[in-house]
N, C-alpha and C positions, 0 to 999 in steps of 0.2 A: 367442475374440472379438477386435474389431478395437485395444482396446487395452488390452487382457491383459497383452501384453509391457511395454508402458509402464509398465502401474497396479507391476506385480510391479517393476518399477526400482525406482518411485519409493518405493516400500513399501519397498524395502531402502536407499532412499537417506535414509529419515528417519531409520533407528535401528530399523526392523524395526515390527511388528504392534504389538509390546506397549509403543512408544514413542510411539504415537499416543494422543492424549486423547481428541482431535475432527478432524471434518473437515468443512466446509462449502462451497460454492462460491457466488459471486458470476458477475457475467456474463464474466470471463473467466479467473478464478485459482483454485485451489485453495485455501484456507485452514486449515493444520492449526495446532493448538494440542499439541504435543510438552510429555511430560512432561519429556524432558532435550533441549535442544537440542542441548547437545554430541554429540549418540551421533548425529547427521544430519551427510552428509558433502557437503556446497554443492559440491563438484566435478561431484562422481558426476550430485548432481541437475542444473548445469547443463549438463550432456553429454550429459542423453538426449535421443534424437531426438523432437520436437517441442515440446519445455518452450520456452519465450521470455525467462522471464527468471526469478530468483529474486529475490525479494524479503521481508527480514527486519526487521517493525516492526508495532506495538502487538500483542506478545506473539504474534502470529504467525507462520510458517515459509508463507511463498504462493508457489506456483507459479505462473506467468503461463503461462496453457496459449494462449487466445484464445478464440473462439467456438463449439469444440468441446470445451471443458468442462463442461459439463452430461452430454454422453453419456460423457465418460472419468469423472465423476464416479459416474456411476449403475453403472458398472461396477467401480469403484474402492467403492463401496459394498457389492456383492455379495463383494467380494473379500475386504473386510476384517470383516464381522460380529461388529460391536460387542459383545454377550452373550456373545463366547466370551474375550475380551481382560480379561486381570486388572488387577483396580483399580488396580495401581503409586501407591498410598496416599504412599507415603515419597517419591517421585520427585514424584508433582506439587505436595506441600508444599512441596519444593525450590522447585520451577518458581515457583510463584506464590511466592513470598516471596522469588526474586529480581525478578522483574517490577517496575518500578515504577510506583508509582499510576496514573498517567496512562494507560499501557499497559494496564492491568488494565480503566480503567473504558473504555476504546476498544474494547478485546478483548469486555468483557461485554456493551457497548450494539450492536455489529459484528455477532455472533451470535443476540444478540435479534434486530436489528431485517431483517436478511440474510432470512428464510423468510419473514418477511412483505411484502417490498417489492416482488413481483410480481402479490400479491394486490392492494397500494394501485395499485399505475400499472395493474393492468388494469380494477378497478372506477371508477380515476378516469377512463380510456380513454372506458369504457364509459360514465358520465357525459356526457364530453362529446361521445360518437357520439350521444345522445340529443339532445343539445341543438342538434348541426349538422343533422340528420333534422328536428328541428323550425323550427331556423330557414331554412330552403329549403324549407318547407311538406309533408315528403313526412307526420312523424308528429306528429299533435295533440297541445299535451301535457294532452289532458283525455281524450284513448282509454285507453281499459281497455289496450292494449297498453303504450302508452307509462307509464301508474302502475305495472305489474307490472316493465318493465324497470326503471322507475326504482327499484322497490324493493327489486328484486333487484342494483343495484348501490350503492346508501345501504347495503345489508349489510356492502358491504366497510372502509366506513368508518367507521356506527354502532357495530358491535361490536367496532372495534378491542382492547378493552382484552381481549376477550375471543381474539382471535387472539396478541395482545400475551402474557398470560398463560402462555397454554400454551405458547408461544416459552421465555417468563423461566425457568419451571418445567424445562426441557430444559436449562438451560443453568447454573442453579442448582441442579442434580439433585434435585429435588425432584416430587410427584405430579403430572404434567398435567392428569391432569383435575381438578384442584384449583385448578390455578395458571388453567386455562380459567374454572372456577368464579367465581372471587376477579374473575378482571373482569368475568365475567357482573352479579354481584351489584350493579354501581358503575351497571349500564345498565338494571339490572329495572324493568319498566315502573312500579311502584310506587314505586320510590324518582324516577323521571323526573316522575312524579306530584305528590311531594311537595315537590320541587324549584320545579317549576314553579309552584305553588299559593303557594311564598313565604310561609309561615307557620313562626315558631319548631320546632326538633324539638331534643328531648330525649334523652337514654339514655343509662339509670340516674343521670339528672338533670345529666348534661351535655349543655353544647349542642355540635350538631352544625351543621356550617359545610355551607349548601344548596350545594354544585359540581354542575355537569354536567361527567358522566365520559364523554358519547358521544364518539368519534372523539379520546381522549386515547390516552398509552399512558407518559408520565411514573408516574401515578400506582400503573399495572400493574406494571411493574418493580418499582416499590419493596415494592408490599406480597406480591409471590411474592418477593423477597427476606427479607422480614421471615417471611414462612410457614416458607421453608425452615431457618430457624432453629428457628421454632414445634414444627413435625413432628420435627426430631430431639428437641426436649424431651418430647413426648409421649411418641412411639416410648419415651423412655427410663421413663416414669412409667406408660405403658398395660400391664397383666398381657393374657399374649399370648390368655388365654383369649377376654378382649373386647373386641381389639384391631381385630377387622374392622370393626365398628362405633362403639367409641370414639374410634379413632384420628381418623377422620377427621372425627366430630362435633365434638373437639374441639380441631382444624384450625382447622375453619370459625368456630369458639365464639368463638376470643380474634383469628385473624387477619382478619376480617370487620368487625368493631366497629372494631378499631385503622384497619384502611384509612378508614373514617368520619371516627373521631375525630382521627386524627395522620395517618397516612402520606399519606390522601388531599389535606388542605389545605395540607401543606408541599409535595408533588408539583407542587400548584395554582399555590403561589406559584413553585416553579422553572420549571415551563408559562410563565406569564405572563413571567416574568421573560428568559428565554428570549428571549420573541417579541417584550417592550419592548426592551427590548437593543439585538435587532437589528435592529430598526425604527427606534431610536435614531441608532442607526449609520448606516443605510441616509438617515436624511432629514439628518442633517449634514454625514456624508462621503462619502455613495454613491458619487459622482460620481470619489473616490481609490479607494474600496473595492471596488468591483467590478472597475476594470480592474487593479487589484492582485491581488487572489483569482484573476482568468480567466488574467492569464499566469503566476501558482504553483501554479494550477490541476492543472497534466500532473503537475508536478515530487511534489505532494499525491499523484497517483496512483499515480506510480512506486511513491511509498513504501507504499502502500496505506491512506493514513491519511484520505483522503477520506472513505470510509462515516465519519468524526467528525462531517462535515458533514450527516450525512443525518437525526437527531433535530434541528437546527435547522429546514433545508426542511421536514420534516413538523410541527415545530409551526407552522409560520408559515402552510402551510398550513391547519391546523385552526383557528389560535385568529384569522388573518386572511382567511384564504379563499384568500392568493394567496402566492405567494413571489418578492419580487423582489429577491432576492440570489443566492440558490445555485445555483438553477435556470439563474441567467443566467450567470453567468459558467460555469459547466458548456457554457453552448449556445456561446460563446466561443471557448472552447477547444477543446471537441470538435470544431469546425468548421475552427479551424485547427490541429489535429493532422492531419484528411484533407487542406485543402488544402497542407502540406508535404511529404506524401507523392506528392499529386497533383504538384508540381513536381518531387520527386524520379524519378518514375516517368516522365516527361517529359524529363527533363535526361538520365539515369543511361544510359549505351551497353552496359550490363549488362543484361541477359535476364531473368537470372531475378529481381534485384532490381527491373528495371521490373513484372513478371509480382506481385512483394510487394509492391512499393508502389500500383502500382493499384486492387490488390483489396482491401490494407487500408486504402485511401484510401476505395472504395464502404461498407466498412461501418462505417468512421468517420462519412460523412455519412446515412449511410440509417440505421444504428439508433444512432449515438453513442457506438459500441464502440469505444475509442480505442485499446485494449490491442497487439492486432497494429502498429499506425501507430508507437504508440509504442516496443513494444520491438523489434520487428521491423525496421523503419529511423530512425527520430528519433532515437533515444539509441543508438543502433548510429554513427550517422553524425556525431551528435554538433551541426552544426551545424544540420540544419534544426531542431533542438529550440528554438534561438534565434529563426528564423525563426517559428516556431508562437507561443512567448511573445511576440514581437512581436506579430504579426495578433491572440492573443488579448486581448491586454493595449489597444490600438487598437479592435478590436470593444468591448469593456468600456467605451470612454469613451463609444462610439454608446449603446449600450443603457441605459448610466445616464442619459443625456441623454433616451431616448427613453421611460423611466420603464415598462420592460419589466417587465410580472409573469405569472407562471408558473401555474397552476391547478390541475396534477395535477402530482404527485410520478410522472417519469419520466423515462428520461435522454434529455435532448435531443436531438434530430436531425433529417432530414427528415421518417421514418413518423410523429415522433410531432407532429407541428406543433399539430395540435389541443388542444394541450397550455394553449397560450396562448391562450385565447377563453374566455370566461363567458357568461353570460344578459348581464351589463352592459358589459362590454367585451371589446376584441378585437386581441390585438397579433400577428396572425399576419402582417402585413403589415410591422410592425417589426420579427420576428424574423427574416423573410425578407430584409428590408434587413439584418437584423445579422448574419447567415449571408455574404453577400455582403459587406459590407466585412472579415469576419475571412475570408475564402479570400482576393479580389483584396491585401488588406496581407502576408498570409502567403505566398504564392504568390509576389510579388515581390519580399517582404526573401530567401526561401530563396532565388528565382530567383539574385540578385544575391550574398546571401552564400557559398553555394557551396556545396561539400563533395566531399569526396575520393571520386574516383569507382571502386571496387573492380573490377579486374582480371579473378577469375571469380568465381560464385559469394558465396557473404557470408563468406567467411574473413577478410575485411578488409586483404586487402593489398593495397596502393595504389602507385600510381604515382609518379613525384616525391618521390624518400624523402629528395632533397635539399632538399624544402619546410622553412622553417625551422615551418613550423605542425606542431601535433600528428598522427600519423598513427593516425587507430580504428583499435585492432586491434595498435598495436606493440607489438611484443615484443622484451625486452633480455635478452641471454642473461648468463650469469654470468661475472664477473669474479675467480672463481676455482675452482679443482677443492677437489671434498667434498661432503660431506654438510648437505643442506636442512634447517633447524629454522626453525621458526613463531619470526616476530617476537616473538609473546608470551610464547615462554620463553625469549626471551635473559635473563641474569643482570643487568641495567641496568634499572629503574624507567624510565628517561630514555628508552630508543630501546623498550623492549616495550610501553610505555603508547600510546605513535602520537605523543606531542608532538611528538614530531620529523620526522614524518610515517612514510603506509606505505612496506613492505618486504617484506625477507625478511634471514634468516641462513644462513650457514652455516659448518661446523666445517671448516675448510681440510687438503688431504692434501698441499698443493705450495704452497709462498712464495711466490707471484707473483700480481700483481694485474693482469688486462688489459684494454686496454679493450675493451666490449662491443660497440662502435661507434663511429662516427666522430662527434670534439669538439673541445672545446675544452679547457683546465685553468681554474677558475675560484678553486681554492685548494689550496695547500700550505702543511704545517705544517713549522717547523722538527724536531720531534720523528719525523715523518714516519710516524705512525702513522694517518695519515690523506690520504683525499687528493678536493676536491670538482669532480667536472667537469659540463661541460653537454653533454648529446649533441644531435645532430642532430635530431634528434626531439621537441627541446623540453623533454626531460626535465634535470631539474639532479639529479643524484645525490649522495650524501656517502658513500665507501667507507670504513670504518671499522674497521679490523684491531686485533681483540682487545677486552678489557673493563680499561679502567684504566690501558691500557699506554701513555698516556699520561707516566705515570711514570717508563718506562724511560726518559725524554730521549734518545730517539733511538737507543737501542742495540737492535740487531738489527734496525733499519729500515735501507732505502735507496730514495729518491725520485728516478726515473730521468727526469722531465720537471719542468718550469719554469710560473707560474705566466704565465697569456696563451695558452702553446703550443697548437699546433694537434696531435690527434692520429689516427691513424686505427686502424677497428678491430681487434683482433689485438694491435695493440702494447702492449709491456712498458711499465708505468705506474709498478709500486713492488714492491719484494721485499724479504721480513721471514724471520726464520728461526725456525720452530714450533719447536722442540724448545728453541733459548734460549727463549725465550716462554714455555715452560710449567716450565723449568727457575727459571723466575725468579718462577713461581708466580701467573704470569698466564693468563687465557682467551684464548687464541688465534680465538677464533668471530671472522667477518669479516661484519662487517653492512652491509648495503645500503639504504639511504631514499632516495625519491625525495623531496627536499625542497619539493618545487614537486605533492605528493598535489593539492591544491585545485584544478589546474587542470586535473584529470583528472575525470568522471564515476567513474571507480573504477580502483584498482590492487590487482592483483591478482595473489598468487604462485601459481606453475603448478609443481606439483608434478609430476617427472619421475621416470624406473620406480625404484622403492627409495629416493628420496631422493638418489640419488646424480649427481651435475655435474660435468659438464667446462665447460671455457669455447665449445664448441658445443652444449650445450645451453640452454633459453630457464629463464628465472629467475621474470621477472615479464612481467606483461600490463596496457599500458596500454589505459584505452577512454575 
């Protein structure tokens, strides 16, 4: 099949079959949940051909494939057949119990709410193609056609708890149709009944707090989380002879009541609280807080931690009807994530990069698939990502001004405009203005900021290497011959932890330290076991020969340049002699930080064949 080859990489690129937990896709990433991350090897997966980017956060290993992940996933699902993959019990105890909290409850609400959120934006679609049909007179909304549609798309959103459920229960390994069950129960026409009717209820002589559960899904998570506790108690007290039918009567027995009595009304109070919150927010500071959110908006995506944002939008949805916070600044940014590509692709005297940026600039504005735009050229390129935070962050002040709210939970764009219109209002007009000032602001901050324009192809090497600006894509070769070891086992707390910024190590076979490139000296030590220069390239480096040897005072160093000097690359910088070094019962390992990490998007060491370096070979990768 067409990506067979692919799935079978990436399959070996996470640590094999049996290190997968989970796997899910979003609109344009992979999302697996690995019982060891460690046993995944971030090279291998950003090398193969058509991955865009890797991205590691809330407990997830995501692949940024783009718009054709759904069909690599549906094959990537065939491939891997979950039933035959053994528990790895001891590995995922691991896994979750290093994760921390926050990660964990992103991870667990990310997974919930991910299989549901094409059923919400298509029944909310579906909603508002009724309501456009009827307001341009084609469909009555008193025709027998028009009540059957409409009720067949109130389904997607009445029984939420009920889709909500059977989600949690997947995800909480626990029965589905149980967990479907358990939110069924919250929407039974009888208890809607009772509710409604506003008369005291009792059971077993406590009162029960009257909530409507239709179109929640707070309350659903919590009590298939509370089941799935439930069930393994049973399981452990039920005798297997009448277990078929105990087990699950007495499932329903204690976790049915409890969602009534507790889990539903504390649910209720987090729902609201939720939706006050943000409401709160929205009529004090909107006006900061939207174009704040729209231009950290992308940087949220990158990281994958956006789906955080999406049980917000959908309460505010449900418990207000509309959402004017997420939705917007989402339309913000998505909008000017295409129009910096659209400038790129205009600007750029490269082929194939005009050929990426255009097409990921159409379906940034047509469906609000940022993904391509974004990793594909913006953070590749580095500056229009500025340019896009500009225009979004400028759209954000329109839109809060212009008191933009959202009505289906769907990612904004141009197909989905209908998005913003109700029976009572109708902001398709403002969003089309707010579409238009986040491209024209982002189109001509990128226009004007710039960005290095790539030579062939996206390898990133760039012209003007004597730009004192950062060059995407540069690579600084090693400054000395040996062998490659991960920053995080050098023997120093100090340089393996990252304070000092990223890197790389290695164990030296020849005393001599060169430079990688052409610089300047920014510091020399009298001990001379160290030496800090700044390359061309913007990079400031701190070379650091040995662990401690700072204590030799200067013995077995020698520091062949002056502090100010100009040097070029190839030249002899500082020579130390291994064998005193380790004679004197010191670590000779020669470490490399780029101490100026933060003004990089990421640094990154490039692992060459065996671990083994010359000073023509490449060390690290800036982007």
């Amino acid at each position: 099949m067409e990506y067979e080859q692919m799935n079978k990489q990436i399959i070996q690129g996470v640590g094999g079959k049996e290190n997968i937990k989970s796997v899910i896709h979003c609109a344009t990433r992979l999302r697996f949940v690995l019982y060891d991350e460690s046993k995944a090897d971030d090279k291998r997966i950003e090398n193969i051909p058509g991955i865009l980017q890797l991205v590691k956060s809330a407990g997830q290993y995501q692949i940024v494939i783009g718009g054709r992940v759904e069909d690599v996933y549906d094959n990537l699902a065939d491939m891997l057949n979950f039933d035959d993959v053994s528990n790895g019990s001891h590995n995922l105890k691991k896994s979750v119990n290093n994760q921390a909290i926050l990660d964990r409850v992103i991870e667990t609400i990310t997974g919930i709410l991910s299989p549901t959120i094409p059923l919400l934006a298509g029944a909310g679609m579906g909603k508002v193609l009724l309501l456009i049909l009827n307001m341009m007179g084609v469909l009555s909304s008193k025709s027998q056609t028009y009540l059957m549609l409409n009720s067949i798309f109130d389904t997607g959103y009445y029984f939420m708890p009920a889709f909500i459920g059977f989600s949690a229960a997947k995800v909480f390994k626990t029965n589905q149709i149980l967990g479907a069950f358990i939110g069924l129960v919250t929407v039974n026409p009888d208890w809607v009944t009772m509710v409604a009717a506003g008369k005291p209820i009792h059971f077993l002589g406590l009162p029960v707090d009257l909530v409507s559960y239709s179109s929640t899904f707070i309350p659903a998570i919590l009590s298939v989380w509370l089941m799935s506790y439930i069930e393994k108690w049973v399981k452990k007290i039920t005798p297997s002879v009448i277990k078929v039918f105990v087990e699950p009567m007495l499932i329903i027995l204690f976790t049915a009541p409890l969602t009534f009595l507790v889990i539903g009304p504390i649910a209720n109070l987090i729902s609201q609280g939720i939706a006050n919150g943000s409401m709160f927010l929205y009529d004090n500071i909107g006006m900061i807080a939207i174009p704040i959110l729209a231009g950290l908006y992308p940087w949220l995506v990158s990281m994958g931690v956006h789906k955080a944002l999406s049980p917000i939008s959908i309460q505010l949805l449900v418990s207000q009807g509309y959402d004017p916070i997420v939705r917007v600044a989402a339309l913000c940014a998505n909008m000017s994530q295409g129009a910096a590509n659209l400038a790129v692709g205009l600007k750029t005297k490269n082929k194939k990069l005009r050929s990426l940026a255009l097409s990921s600039s159409a379906t940034a504005y047509l469906g609000g698939i940022t993904e391509p735009a974004m990793f594909g050229v913006n953070l590749k390129l580095k500056k229009p990502m500025y340019g896009a935070m500009i225009g979004g962050a400028v759209a954000g002040v329109f839109a809060g001004y212009m008191k933009m709210k959202a009505f289906v939970y769907v990612t904004p764009g141009l197909l989905s405009l209908p998005m913003w219109v109700s029976k009572t209002e109708n902001f398709i007009l403002p969003a089309i203005m707010t579409i238009t000032v986040s491209s024209l602001v982002t189109f001509v901050a990128t226009w004007l900021i710039g960005f290095k324009d790539p030579v062939d192809d996206l390898d990133l090497e760039f012209k003007n290497n004597n730009d004192k600006k950062t060059d995407v894509g540069q690579k600084v070769k090693s400054p000395v011959e040996g062998r490659v070891v991960a920053l995080d086992k050098v023997n120093d707390k100090t340089f393996a932890s990252g304070i000092m910024g990223k890197g790389s190590a290695i164990i030296p076979t020849a005393g001599k330290v060169i430079a990688p490139a052409d610089g300047r000296v920014e510091a020399c030590f009298p001990t001379g076991h160290a030496i800090g220069i700044h390359l061309d390239n913007n990079a400031d480096l701190l070379i650091h020969v040995g662990i401690d040897t700072v204590e030799l005072k200067g013995k077995y160093f020698q520091t062949l340049v002056q502090k100010g000097e100009r040097f070029s690359a190839g030249q002899e910088l500082l020579r130390f002699d291994i064998e005193g070094i380790k004679k004197s019962g010191y670590d000779p390992t020669v470490i490399v930080i780029v101490l100026n990490s933060k003004d990089f998007l990421e640094v990154s060491p490039i692992p060459e064949a065996e671990n083994e370096v010359t000073i023509d070979n490449n060390l690290l990768m800036l982007a």
